[in-house]
C-alpha positions as CSV (number, residue, x, y, z in Angstrom):
1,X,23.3,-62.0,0.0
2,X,22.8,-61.4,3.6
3,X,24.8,-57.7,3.0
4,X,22.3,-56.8,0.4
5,X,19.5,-57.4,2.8
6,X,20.9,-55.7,5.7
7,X,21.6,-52.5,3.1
8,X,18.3,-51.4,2.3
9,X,16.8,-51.5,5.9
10,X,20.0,-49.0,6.7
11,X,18.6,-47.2,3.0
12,X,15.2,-47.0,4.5
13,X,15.9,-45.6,7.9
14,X,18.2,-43.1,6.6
15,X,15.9,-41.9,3.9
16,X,13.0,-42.1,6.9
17,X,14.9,-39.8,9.6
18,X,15.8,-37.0,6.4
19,X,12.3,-37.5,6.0
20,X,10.9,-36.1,9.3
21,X,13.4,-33.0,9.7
22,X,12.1,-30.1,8.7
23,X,13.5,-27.0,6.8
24,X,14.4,-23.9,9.1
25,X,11.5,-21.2,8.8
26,X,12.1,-18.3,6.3
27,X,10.5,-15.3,6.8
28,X,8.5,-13.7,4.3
29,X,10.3,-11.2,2.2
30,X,7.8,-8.2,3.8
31,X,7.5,-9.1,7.5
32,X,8.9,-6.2,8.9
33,X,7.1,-4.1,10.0
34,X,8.1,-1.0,7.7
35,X,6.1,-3.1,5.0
36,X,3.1,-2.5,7.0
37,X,3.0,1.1,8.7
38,X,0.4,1.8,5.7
39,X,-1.7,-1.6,6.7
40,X,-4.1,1.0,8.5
41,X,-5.4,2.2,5.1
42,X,-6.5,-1.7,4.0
43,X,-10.3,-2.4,3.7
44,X,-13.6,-1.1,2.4
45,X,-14.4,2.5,2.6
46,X,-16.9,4.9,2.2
47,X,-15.9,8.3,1.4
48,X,-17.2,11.3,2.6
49,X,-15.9,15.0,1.9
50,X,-17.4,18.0,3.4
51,X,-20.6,15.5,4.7
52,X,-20.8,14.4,1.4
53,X,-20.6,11.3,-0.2
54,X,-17.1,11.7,-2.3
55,X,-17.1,7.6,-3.6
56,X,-15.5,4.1,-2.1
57,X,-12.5,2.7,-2.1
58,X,-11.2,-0.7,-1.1
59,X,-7.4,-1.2,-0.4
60,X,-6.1,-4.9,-0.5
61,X,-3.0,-6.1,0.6
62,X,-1.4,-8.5,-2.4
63,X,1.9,-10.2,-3.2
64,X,2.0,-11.8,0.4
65,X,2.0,-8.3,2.3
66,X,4.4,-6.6,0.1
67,X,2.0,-3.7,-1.9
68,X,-1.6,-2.5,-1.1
69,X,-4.0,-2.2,-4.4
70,X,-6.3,0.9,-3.9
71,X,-9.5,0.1,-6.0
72,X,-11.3,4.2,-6.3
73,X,-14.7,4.5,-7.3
74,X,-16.1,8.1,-7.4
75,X,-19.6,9.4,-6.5
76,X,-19.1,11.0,-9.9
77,X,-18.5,7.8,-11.5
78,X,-14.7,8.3,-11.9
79,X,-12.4,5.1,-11.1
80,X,-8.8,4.9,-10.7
81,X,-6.1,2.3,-9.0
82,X,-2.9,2.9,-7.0
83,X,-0.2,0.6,-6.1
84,X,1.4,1.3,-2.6
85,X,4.6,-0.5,-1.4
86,X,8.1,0.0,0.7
87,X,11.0,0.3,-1.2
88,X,13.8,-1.0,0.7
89,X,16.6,-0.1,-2.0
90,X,15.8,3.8,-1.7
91,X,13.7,3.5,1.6
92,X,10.6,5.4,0.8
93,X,6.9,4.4,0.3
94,X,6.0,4.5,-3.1
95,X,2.9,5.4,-4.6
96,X,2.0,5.4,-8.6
97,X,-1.6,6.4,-9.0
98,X,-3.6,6.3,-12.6
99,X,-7.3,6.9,-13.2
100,X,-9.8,6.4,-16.1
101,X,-8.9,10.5,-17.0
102,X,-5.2,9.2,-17.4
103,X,-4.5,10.9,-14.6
104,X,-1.3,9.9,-12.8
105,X,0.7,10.3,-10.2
106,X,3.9,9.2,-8.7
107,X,4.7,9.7,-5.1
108,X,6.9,8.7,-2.3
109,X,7.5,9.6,1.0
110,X,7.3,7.9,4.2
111,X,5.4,7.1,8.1
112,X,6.4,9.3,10.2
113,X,4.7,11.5,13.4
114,X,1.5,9.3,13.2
115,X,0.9,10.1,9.4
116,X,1.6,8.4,5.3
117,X,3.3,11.5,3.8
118,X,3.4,10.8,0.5
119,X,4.5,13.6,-2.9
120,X,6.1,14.2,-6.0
121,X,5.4,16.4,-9.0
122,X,2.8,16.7,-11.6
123,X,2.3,19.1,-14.5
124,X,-1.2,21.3,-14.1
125,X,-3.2,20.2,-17.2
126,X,-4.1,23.8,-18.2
127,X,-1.6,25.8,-17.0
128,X,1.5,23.1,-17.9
129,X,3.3,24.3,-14.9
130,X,5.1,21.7,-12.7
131,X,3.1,21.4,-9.2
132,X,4.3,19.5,-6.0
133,X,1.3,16.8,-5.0
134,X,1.4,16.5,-1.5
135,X,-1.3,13.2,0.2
136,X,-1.0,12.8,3.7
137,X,-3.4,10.0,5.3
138,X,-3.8,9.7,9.5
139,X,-5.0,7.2,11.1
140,X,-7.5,8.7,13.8
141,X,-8.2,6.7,17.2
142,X,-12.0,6.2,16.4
143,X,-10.8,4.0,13.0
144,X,-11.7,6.9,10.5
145,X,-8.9,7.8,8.5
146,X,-8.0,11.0,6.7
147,X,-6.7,11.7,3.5
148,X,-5.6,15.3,2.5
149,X,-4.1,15.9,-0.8
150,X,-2.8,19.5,-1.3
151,X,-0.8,20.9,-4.1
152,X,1.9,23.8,-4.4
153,X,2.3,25.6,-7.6
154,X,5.1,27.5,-6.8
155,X,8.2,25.1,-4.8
156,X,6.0,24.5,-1.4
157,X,5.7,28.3,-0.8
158,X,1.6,28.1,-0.9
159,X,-0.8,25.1,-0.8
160,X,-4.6,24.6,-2.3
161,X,-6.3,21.7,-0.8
162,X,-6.9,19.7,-3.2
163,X,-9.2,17.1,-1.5
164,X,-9.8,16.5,2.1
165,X,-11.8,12.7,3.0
166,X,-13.1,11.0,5.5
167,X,-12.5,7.3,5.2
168,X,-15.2,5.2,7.3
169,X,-15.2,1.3,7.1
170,X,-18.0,0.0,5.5
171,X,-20.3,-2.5,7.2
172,X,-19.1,-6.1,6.8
């Protein structure tokens, strides 16, 4: 008997010390920093275009830092929703874009220079000619950033301006 007795004191202390180590650290899937060169866009937003109000967005961050959710609301009363993220298998940002016109875009590109340069192609609703959409956002030093959108109808020869905003944080 006396075996037995001495057995589950060793059990306990055993079982104890496992108890106390702890597992190594993983990092998060999305902690480097590539996931986060567009973090600059995230947060409330009011609009402006030419000094006038154009609408608000808010851009979240979601799935533990691995995509931004852009939440539009236009001073016209149009809405739409993008979701932003790194693609490490082809190692470009992507970008798909849909609105309540069913518009939609899909776009990818990448930081570079101090700037989000994001495009792909669309098909002009009236003309049904392929167009390259082109969205470039900068981060300016006073916290105001810049979206410009622009689109080529003809390979990248021209651009129209499409839209050109102001982003300033709203008031907490």
């Amino acid at each position: 008997m006396k075996p037995r007795r001495l057995t589950w004191p060793i059990i306990a202390a055993v079982h104890a010390a496992g108890a106390t180590e702890t597992p190594a650290a993983v990092p998060a899937p999305c902690a480097a920093h590539i996931y986060h060169e567009f973090d600059f866009w995230v947060g409330n937003w009011s609009v402006m275009e030419k000094g006038k109000p154009a609408g608000s967005n808010r851009v979240d961050r979601l799935l533990e830092g691995c995509a931004l959710m852009e939440n539009w609301v236009g001073a016209d009363g149009s809405r739409g929703h993008s979701l932003n993220f790194y693609d490490r298998r082809r190692g470009v940002w992507q970008q798909t874009w849909i609105d309540n016109a069913a518009g939609a875009l899909n776009l990818t590109g990448q930081f570079r220079d101090g700037h989000m340069v994001l495009s792909g192609t669309s098909i002009d609703e009236k003309t049904h000619a392929q167009r390259i959409d082109r969205i470039t956002w900068t981060p300016n030093p006073d916290g105001t950033v810049r979206q410009l959108w622009d689109q080529s109808p003809d390979s990248g020869r021209t651009w129209k301006v499409v839209f050109d905003g102001l982003y300033r944080r709203k008031s907490p």
